[in-house]
MARDO-925957 format. One record per residue: residue in one letter; x, y, z of N, C-alpha, C in turn. Coordinates in steps of 0.2 Angstrom, whole numbers, plus 5000, padded with zeros to 4 digits. Atoms other than C-alpha are relative to their C-alpha. Example, Ala and Ser with C-alpha at 12.3 -4.5 7.8 and 13.67 -1.06 7.14 Angstrom:
BEGIN
a500449945000506249785039500450065000s499649944999506849955036499650055003
//
This chain:
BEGIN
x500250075001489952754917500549964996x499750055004491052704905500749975003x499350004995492652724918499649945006x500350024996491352614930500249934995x500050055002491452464917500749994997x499350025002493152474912500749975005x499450034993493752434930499549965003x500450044996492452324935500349925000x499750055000493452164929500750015006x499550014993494852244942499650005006x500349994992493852274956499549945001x500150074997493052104956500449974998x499650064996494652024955500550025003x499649974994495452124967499549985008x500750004994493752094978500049915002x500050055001493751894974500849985003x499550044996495651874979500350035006x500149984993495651974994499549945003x500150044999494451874998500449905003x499650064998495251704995500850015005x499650014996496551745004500050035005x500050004993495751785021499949955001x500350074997494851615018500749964999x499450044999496651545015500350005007x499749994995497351605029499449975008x500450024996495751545040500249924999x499850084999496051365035500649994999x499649984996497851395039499949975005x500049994993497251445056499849945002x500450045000496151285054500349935001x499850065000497551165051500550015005x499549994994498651235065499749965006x500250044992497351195079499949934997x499950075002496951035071500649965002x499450034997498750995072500249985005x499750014993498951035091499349945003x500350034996497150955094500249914999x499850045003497550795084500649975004x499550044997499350755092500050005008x499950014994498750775109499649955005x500350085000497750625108500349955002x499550064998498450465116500049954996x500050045008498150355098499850034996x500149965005497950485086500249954991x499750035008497550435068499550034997x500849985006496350475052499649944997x500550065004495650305050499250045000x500649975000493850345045499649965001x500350074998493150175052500350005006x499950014992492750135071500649924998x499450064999494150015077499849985006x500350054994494049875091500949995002x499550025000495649855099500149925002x499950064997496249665099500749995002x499550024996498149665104500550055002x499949964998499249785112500849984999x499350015000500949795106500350005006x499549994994501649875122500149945006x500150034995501049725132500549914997x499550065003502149585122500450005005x499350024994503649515132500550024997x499449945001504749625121499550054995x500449955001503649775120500150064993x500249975006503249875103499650055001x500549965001502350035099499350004996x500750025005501149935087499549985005x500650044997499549875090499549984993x500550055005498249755081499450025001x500850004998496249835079499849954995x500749995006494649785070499750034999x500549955000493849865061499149984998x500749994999492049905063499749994994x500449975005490949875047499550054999x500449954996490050015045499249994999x500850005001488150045043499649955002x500450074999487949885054500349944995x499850055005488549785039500449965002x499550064998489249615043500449994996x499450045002490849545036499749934999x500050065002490749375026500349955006x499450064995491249225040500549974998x499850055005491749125026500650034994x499449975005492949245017500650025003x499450014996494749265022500250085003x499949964995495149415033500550034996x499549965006496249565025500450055007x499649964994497549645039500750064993x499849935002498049835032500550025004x499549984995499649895039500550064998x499949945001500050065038500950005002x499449985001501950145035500150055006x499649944995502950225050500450024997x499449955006503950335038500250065001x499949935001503750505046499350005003x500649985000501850505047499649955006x500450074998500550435058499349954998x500450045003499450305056499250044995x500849985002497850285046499950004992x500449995008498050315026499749944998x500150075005497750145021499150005004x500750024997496050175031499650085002x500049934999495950385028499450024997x500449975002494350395018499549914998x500250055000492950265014500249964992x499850025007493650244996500849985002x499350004995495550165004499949924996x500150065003496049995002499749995007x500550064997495049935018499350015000x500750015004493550015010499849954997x499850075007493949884996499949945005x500150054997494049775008499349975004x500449984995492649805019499349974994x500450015007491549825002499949934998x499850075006492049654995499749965008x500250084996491349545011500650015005x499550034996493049535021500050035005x499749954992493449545040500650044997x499549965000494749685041500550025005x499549964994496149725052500550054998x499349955003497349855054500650005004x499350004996499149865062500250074996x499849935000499450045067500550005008x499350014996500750105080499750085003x500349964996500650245093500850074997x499549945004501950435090500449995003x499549994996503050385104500149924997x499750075001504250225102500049975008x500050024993504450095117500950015001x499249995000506350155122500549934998x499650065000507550005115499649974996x500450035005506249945102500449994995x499750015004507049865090499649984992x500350045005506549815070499949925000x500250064996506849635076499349995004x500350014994505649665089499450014997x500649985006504149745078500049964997x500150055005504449605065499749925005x500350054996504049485079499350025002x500549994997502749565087499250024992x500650015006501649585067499849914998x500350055000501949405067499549995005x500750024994500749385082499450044997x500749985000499649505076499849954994x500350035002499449395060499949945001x500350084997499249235068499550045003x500750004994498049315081499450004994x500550015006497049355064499849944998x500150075002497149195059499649955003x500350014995496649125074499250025001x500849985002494949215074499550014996x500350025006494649155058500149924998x499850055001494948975060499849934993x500450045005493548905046500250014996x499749975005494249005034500349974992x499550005006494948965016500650054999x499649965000496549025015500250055005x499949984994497549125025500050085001x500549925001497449335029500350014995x499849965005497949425016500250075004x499949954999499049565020500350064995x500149935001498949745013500550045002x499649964996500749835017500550074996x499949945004500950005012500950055001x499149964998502950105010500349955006x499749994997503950075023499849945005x500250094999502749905030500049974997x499850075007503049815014500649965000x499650034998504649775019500149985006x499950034993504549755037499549954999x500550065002503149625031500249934998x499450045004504349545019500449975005x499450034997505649525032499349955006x500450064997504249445045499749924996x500250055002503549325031500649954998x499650055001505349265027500449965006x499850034993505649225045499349955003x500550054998503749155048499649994993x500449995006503249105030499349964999x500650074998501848985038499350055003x500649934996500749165044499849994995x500449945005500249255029499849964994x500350025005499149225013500450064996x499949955007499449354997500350055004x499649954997500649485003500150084995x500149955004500149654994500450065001x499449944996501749804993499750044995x500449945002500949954989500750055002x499449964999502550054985500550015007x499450024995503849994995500549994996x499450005002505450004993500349925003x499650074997506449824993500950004998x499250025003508149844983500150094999x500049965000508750004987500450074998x499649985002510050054978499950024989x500450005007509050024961499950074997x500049934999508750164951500250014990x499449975007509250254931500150055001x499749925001510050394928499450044999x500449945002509250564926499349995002x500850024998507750494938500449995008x499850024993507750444957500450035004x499549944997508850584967500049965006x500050034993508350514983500449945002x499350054999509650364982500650024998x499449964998510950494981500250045005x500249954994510550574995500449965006x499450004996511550455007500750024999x499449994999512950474999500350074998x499949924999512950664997500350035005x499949984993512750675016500649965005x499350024998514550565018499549925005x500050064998513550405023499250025008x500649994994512150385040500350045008x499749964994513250485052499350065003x500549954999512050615052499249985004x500750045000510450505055500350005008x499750014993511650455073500050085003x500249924998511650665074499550015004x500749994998509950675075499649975005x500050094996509750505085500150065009x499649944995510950615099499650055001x500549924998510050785098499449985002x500650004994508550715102499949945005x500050064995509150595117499549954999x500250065002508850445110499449974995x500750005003507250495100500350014993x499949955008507350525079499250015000x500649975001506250645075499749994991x500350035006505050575061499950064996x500149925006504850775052500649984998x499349995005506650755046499649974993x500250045005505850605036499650024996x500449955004504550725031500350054996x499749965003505450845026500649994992x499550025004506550745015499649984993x500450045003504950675005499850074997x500249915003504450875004500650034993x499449955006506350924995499749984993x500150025009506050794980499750044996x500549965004504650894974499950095003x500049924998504951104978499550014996x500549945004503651154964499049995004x500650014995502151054975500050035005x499849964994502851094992499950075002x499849964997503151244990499650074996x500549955003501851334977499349965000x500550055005500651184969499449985006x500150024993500051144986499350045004x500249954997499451294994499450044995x500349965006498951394977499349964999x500650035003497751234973499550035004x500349984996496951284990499750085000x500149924999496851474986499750004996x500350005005496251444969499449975001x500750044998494851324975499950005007x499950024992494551384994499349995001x500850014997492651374993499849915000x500250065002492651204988500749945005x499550055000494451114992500350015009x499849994993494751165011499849945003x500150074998493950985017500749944999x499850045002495050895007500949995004x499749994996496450985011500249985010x499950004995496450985028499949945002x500150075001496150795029500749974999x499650025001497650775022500550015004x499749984994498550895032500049975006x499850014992498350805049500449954999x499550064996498950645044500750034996x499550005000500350715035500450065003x499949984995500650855047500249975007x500050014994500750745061500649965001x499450065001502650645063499949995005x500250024994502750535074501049995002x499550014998504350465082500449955000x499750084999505650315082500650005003x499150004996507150265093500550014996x499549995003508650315088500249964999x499450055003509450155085499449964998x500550055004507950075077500150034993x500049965005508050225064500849984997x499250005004510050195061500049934998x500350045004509650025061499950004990x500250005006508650055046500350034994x499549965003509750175038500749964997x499550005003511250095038499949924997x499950075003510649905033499750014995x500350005005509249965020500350074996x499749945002509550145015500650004997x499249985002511350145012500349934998x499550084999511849965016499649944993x500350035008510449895003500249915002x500050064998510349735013499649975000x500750064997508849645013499949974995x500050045008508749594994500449944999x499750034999510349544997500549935005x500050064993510449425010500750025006x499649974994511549555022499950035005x500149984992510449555037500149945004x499950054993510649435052499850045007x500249954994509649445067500549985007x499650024993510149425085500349954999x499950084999510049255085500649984994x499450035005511349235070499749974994x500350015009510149165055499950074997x500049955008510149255039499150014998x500850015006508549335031500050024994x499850035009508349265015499250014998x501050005004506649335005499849934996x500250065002506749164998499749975001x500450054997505949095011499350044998x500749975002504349205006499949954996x500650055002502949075002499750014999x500649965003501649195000500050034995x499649955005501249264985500150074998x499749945000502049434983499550074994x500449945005500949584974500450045001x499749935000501849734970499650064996x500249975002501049884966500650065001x499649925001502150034960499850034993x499849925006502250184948500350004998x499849945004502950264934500050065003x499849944996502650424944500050035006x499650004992503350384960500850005001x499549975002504750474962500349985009x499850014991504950414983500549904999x499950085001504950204978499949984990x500050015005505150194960499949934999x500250075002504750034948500649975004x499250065000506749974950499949985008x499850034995506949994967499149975006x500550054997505049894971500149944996x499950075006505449754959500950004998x499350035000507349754958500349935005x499850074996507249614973500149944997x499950055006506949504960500649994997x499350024999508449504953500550015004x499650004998509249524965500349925003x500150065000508749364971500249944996x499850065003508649254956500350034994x499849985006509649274939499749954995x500450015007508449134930499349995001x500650004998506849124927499749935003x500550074996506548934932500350005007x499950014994507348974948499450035006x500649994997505849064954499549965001x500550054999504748924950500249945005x499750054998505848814956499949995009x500349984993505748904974499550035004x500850014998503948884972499750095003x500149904997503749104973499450014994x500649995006502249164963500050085003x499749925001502749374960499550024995x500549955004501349474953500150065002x499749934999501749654950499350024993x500549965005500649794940500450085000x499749955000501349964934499350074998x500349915000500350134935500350034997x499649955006500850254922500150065004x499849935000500650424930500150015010x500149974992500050414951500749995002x499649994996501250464963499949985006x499850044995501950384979499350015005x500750014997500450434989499349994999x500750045003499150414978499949944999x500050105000499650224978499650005006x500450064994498850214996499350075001x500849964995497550364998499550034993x500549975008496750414977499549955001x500750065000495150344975500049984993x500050045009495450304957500649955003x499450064998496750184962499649955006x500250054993495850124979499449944994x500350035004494450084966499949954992x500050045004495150004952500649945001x499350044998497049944957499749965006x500050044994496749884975499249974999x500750034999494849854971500049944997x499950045005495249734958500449955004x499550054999496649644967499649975007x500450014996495349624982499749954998x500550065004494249534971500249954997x499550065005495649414963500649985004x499550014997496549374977499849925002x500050055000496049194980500249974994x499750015005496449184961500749994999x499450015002498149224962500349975006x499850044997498449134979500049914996x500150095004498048964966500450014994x499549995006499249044954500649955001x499350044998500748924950500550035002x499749964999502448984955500250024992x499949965007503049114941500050085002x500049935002503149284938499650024994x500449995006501749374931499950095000x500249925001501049574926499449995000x500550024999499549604932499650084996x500449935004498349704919499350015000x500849995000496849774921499650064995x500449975004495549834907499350005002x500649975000493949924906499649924996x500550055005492549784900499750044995x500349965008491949834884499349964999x500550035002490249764874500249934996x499950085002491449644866500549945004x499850064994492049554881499749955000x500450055001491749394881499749975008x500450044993490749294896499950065006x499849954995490649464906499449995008x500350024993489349384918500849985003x499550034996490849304925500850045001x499649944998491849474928499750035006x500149954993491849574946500050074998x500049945002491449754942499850034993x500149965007491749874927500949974997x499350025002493749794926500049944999x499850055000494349644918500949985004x499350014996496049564929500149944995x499550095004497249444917500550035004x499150024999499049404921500249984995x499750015005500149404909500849965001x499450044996501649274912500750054997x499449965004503349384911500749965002x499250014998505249364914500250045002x499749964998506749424922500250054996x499849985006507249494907499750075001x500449915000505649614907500150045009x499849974995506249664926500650045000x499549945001507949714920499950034994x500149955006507149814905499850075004x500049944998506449924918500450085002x499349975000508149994920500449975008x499550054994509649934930500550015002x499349984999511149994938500749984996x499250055003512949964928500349995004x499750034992514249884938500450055003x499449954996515150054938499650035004x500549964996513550124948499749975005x499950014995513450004959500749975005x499649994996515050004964500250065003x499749954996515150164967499350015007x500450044995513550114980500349985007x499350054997514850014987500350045004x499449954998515850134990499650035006x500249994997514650234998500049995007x500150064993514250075011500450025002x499450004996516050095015500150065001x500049944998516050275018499750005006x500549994993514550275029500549975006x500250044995515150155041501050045003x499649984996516950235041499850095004x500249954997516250405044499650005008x500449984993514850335058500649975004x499550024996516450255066500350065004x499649944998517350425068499550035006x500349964997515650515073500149955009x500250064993515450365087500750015003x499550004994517150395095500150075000x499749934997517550585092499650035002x500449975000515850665093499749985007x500650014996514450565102500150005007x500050004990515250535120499750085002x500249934998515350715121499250025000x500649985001513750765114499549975004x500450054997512750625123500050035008x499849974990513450705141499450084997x500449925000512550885136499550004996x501050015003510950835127499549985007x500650014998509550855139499249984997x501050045004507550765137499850104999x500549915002507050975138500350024994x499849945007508351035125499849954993x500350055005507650875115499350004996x500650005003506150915115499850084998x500049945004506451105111500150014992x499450005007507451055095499349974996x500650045004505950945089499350055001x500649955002504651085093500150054996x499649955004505751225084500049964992x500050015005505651105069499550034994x500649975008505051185051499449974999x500650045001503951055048499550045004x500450004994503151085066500050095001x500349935000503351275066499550034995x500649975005502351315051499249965003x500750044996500851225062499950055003x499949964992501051315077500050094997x500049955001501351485069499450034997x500549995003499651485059499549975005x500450054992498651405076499750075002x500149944997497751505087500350025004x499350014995499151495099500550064999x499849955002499951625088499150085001x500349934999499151815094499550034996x500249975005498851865078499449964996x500450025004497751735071499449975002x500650015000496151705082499650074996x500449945003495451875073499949984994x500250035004495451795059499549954997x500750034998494051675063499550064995x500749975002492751815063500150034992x500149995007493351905048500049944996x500150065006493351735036499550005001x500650004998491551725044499750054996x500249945006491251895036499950014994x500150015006491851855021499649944997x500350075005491151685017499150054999x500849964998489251795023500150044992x500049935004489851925009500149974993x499850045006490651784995500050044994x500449975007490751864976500849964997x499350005006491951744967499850034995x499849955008492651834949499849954996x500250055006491951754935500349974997x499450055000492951624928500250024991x499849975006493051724910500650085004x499649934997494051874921500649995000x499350025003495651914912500650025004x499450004994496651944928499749945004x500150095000495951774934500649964993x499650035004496851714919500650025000x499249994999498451804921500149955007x499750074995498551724939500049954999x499850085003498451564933500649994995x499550025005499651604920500750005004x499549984996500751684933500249935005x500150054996500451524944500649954996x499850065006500951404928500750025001x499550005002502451504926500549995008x499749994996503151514945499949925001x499850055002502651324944500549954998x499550035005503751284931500950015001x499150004998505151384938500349955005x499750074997505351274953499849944999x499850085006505051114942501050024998x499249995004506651184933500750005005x499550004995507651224950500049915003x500250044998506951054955500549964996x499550055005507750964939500850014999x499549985002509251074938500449965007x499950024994509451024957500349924999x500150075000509150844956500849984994x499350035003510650854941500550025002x499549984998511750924950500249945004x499850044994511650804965500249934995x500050085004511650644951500950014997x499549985004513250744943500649985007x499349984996514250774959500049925005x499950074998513750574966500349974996x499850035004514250514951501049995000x499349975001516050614952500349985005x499750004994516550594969500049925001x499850074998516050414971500449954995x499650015005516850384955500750005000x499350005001518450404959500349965003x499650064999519550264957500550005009x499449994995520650344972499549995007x500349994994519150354984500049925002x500350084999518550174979500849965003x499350074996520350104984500150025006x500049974991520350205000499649965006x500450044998518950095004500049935000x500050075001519649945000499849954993x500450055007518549924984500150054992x499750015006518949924965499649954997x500250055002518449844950500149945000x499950054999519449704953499749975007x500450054993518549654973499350035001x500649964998516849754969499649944996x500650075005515349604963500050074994x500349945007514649694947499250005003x500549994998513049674955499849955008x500350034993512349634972499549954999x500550075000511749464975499949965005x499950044994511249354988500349934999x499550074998512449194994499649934996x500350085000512049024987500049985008x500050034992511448925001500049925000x500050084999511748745001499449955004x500650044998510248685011499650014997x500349975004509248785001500149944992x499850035008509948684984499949915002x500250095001509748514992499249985001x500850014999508048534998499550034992x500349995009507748604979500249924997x499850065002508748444974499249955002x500650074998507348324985499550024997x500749995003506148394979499850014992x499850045009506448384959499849925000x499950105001506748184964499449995003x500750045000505148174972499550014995x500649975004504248284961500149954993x500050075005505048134947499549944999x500550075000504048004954499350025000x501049995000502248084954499950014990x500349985006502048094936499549954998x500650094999501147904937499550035005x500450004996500247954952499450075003x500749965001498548034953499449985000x500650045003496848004947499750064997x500449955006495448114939500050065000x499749925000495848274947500550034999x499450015006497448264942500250024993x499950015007497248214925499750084998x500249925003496148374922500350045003x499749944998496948494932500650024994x499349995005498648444921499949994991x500350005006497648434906499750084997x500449934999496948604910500550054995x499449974999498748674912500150004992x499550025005499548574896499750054996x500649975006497948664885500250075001x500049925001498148834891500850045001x499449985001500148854892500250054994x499749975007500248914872499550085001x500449945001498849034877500350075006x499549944997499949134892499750035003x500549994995498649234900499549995002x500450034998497649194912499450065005x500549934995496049314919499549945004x500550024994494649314931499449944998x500650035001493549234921499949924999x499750085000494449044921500049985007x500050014993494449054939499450015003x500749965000492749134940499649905000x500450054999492348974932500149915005x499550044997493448844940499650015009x500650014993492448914957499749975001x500750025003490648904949500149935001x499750065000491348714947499849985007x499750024993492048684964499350025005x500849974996490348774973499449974997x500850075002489248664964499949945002x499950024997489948514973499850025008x500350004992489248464993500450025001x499349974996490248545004500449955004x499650084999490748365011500549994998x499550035004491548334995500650044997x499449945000492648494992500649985003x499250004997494248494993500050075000x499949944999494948625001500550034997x499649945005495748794992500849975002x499150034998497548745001500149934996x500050055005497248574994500250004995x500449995008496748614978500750064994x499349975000498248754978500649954998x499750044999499548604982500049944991x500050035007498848504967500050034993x500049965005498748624955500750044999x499149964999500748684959500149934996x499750065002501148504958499949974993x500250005005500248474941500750034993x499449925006501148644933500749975000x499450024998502748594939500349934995x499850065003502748414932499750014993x500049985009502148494913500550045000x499549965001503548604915500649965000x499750064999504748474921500249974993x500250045005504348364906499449994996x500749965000502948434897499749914996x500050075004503048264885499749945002x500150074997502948124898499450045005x500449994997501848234909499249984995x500950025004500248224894500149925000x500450085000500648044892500049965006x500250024995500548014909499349985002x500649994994498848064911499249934996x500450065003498047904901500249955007x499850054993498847804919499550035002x500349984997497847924927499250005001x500750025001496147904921499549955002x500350054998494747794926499749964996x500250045007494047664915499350024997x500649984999492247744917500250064991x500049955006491947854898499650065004x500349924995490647954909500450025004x499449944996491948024921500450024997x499549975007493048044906499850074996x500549965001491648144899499850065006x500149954996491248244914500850055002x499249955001493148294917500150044994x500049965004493248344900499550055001x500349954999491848454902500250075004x499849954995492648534916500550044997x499649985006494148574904499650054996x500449975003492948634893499750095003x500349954996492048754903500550065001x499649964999493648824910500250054994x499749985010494448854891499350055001x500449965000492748944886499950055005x500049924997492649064899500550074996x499649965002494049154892500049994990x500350025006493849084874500749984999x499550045003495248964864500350084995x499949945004496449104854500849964996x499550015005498049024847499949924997x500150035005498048904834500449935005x499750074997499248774846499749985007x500450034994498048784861499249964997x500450065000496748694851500149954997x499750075001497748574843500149965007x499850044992498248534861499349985004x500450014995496548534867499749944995x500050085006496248394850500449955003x499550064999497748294857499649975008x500350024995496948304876499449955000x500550025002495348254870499949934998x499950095001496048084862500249955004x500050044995496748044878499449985003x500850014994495048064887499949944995x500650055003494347944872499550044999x500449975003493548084866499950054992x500249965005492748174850500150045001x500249945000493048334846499450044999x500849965002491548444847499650015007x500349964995490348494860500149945006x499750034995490748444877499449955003x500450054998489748314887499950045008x500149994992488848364903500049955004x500150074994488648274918500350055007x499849964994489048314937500850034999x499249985001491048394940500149965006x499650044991492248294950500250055005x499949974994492948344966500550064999x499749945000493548514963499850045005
//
């Protein structure tokens, strides 16, 4: 008996992990057939929302793999007519479509939730042969006009949603059509590519490891014209060996009774790569990846104009991480400077930049965790007419928990308060920033790649090109690792439909081990510790690759080989001055001179609003909340509309910023002789201020100097109707 109790903690966890590891191996076999069923689909995706389709990329006059749905509300629930439409646009990175629409907690849940029509722009696994990134940037412009289009009554324009690898393809359609889009949201996107600190970011060492993008034109070749989108998978897998390759799997063995859904969810869409043309893919390679072109004004389309991010007129949201190791802060928010070196030149080019930083989520959990769907994208959903009325500037966008000593919290959306915090460029290069010696050896790089793909392009490719067949193209891409480990766990392999019935057996028979069982606890301990070794080969790795870029690009002898050296390398990559650009800023300062006299009572208090709450610096939900309430209490007749309303309140900011002195006493020109309309603007003033409550000592002095303009007393505000807001 007593030999019966002193093995009975092994023999139920010898019993419990035989167990789990038939049911491992079952949903294994689970996500193999899944895999073959899944990609044998002719639009394969994991939205979890019916779709309607409205435009078909392939049917354009220069044909694209994308396409534009609707999506369905669910449970019958209608979409507000009156609220602005939100187009979701999923990332061709490797993967196929669907995360931004993978579970009902996503951002077009949020969407969906909150009133808004929703669209999506998703893309098929095969490319249209010849498609080019030009050609796809043209053809999402159509899709957001068509949106636009079928919202014609509308306030404001869509609001676009563009997750990795769409956030810039978005960026470049908005700066060529900045007359589409409403608020433009980058959900870890990459824009300045070279960005980056030491002892972090491995993956922008990685072109210049592999001697530049010759290899991508490899790949390109081998698979007759096609690049196989598992490479790109596979690349995003190396960064992290301890997930990959233990953390992954183990969580599923350790919790198979409960976590095989989740899993296996995951696994299709991230299992499924899709495809791009060859020279779509080198394209992209050698202009952003390596070339670190877009930020700085070194693309040119066919047609010969430049695209310049400057022309973005919509306001830009960024969302990135602290524990996105794919798109880190610098290089989502390095575009900024690379663009402007002051801070009134943003305002100047009329740009309104809202960013917000996540401490701990990783690159995926920005588009598929439901804490982030729910608080980050939820939040920005519901204050996005807000920040389209935001002036130009640069802000941080912070979100807290409401507590009991919030103030006015009837006029907050949720359980989250949203301010914006006004920043500088200043707090952009603190995030950390290349020295000039690190991006000239960048540089170097550029030059590298383009002599290496030069070589590959006359010594290699003719040949290679003559003896690649489409069969032995598509042997290479079925043989891929990625793609084998599917297929060999499927039922397609001999050995694994038998596995079915016993998991069956087992799940009927079930006895997990107690969770006090001290060989339970060693596995976990043993887990932690082979965890941490590949963390460590992970970090040892990543310092090698940072060590031997740093050496090789660093040398003076290489850099003059290429042409470049201190003396002909910029210290930092910038985009060109543009002379048309500077005199259309010019006209516009001179006209913006003469409005400081011209106006009347919306005016006056818009720039009386402004003047009062500049000392105070942040601005949340709860001032535009009431600034609404306002405007929706007036007939609908008499409403100005949100773009109007927009225009006037730029113009306002602008001319107190301009001359903050002659702007306040301007606004005594502006006023009408009436003391009741006087009284009723100040009210409006009033109301807005208290939403949020007065807090520095120079915003009510300024709201005392306002107040003697109006001809009014300090103290409790006067009611009466609100003017035309």
């Amino acid at each position: 008996m007593s030999l019966d109790v002193r093995f009975t903690p092994f023999v139920d966890y010898w019993q419990d992990a035989c167990q789990r590891a038939v049911l491992l191996l079952d949903v294994l076999r689970e996500r193999g057939n899944i895999y073959f069923e899944h990609n044998a689909l002719a639009v394969p995706h994991v939205l979890d929302f019916k779709a309607e389709l409205v435009m078909d990329g392939r049917t354009l006059e220069r044909p694209v793999n994308y396409g534009l749905v609707r999506i369905v509300p669910p449970d019958g629930r209608e979409s507000d007519p009156w609220k602005r439409p939100f187009v979701v646009v999923d990332p061709r990175a490797g993967h196929g479509p669907g995360i931004g629409g993978m579970k009902q907690e996503s951002e077009i849940g949020e969407a969906l939730a909150a009133g808004h029509p929703c669209y999506f722009i998703g893309f098929l696994p095969a490319p249209i042969p010849g498609q080019t990134v030009e050609d796809v940037c043209r053809a999402e412009a159509m899709f957001v006009a068509e949106v636009a289009a079928r919202h014609p009554d509308i306030e404001g324009k869509p609001v676009i949603i563009a997750n990795c690898q769409a956030g810039w393809q978005m960026m470049m359609m908005a700066a060529v059509r900045p007359e589409l889009a409403g608020p433009i949201m980058l959900a870890g996107s990459p824009l300045s590519y070279w960005a980056g600190v030491r002892g972090k970011n491995p993956m922008r060492y990685l072109g210049g490891l592999l001697g530049g993008t010759w290899l991508t034109a490899l790949a390109g070749d081998l698979g007759n014209g096609i690049f196989d989108g598992a490479w790109l998978v596979a690349n995003f897998e190396a960064l992290n060996p301890a997930n990959t390759y233990w953390r992954k799997l183990y969580n599923v063995y350790s919790k198979v009774d409960t976590e095989a859904p989740r899993f296996l969810e995951f696994e299709t869409w991230w299992g499924s790569p899709v495809l791009l043309d060859a020279t779509e893919m080198q394209w992209i390679a050698d202009n952003l990846f390596v070339g670190n072109k877009l930020s700085t004004g070194g693309i040119r389309s066919s047609e010969g104009w430049r695209l310049d991010l400057r022309n973005v007129k919509s306001p830009v949201i960024v969302l990135c991480s602290w524990g996105d190791n794919i798109t880190p802060p610098q290089q989502a928010l390095g575009w900024i400077t690379d663009l402007y070196d002051e801070d009134r030149e943003i305002v100047e080019n009329g740009q309104t930049i809202v960013y917000t930083l996540h401490q701990t989520i990783g690159h995926l959990g920005i588009f598929v965790s439901g804490k982030v769907a729910g608080k980050e994208h939820g939040e920005f959903t519901a204050c996005m007419d807000m920040i389209d009325l935001l002036p130009p500037g640069l802000y941080e966008a912070v979100i807290t928990e409401v507590t009991e000593d919030t103030a006015n919290p009837e006029l907050i959306q949720g359980r989250y308060l949203f301010h914006l915090d006004p920043r500088t460029l200043q707090d952009i290069r603190a995030l950390g920033a290349n020295s000039p010696e690190d991006n000239l050896r960048f540089a170097t790089v550029a030059r590298i790649s383009e002599v290496n793909q030069g070589l590959y392009r006359t010594l290699v490719a003719p040949s290679l090109r003559r003896l690649v067949t489409e069969a032995g193209a598509e042997t290479l891409r079925a043989l891929h690792p990625n793609r084998v480990q599917f297929a060999m766990f499927s039922d397609r392999n001999p050995l694994m439909p038998p596995v079915k019935a016993v998991a069956a057996g087992v799940r009927a028979a079930r006895k997990p081990v107690a969770a006090d069982n001290p060989l339970l606890a060693l596995e976990k301990t043993i887990s932690s510790w082979t965890e941490s070794c590949l963390e460590m080969y992970g970090n040892m790795r990543d310092m090698m690759t940072e060590a031997m870029f740093l050496s090789i690009y660093g040398s003076p002898l290489l850099q003059a080989l290429v042409g470049l050296g201190p003396q002909v390398a910029p210290a930092h990559q910038r985009i060109e001055r543009e002379l048309a650009r500077e005199a259309a800023a010019a006209r516009f300062r001179a006209e913006l001179e003469q409005h400081f006299e011209v106006g009347g009572l919306l005016e006056a208090t818009l720039r009386a609003l402004i003047y009062v709450r500049v000392p105070e610096g942040q601005i949340d939900e709860r001032g535009f909340a009431a600034l609404k309430a306002i405007r929706a209490a007036r007939p609908a007749a008499e409403r100005l509309s949100m773009a109007a309303l927009k225009t006037i309140f730029r113009d306002q900011y602008l001319l107190v910023r301009l001359d903050e002195k002659r702007a306040v006493r301007a606004i005594l020109m502006l006023l009408p002789a009436s003391r009741e309309e006087r009284r009723t603007a100040m009210d409006i003033v009033h109301r807005v201020i208290a939403a949020r409550g007065m807090q520095s000592a120079e915003g009510r002095r300024r709201l005392s100097e306002v107040e003697a303009l109006f001809g009014l007393e300090l103290g409790k505000p006067a009611t009466g109707e609100a003017i035309n807001a």
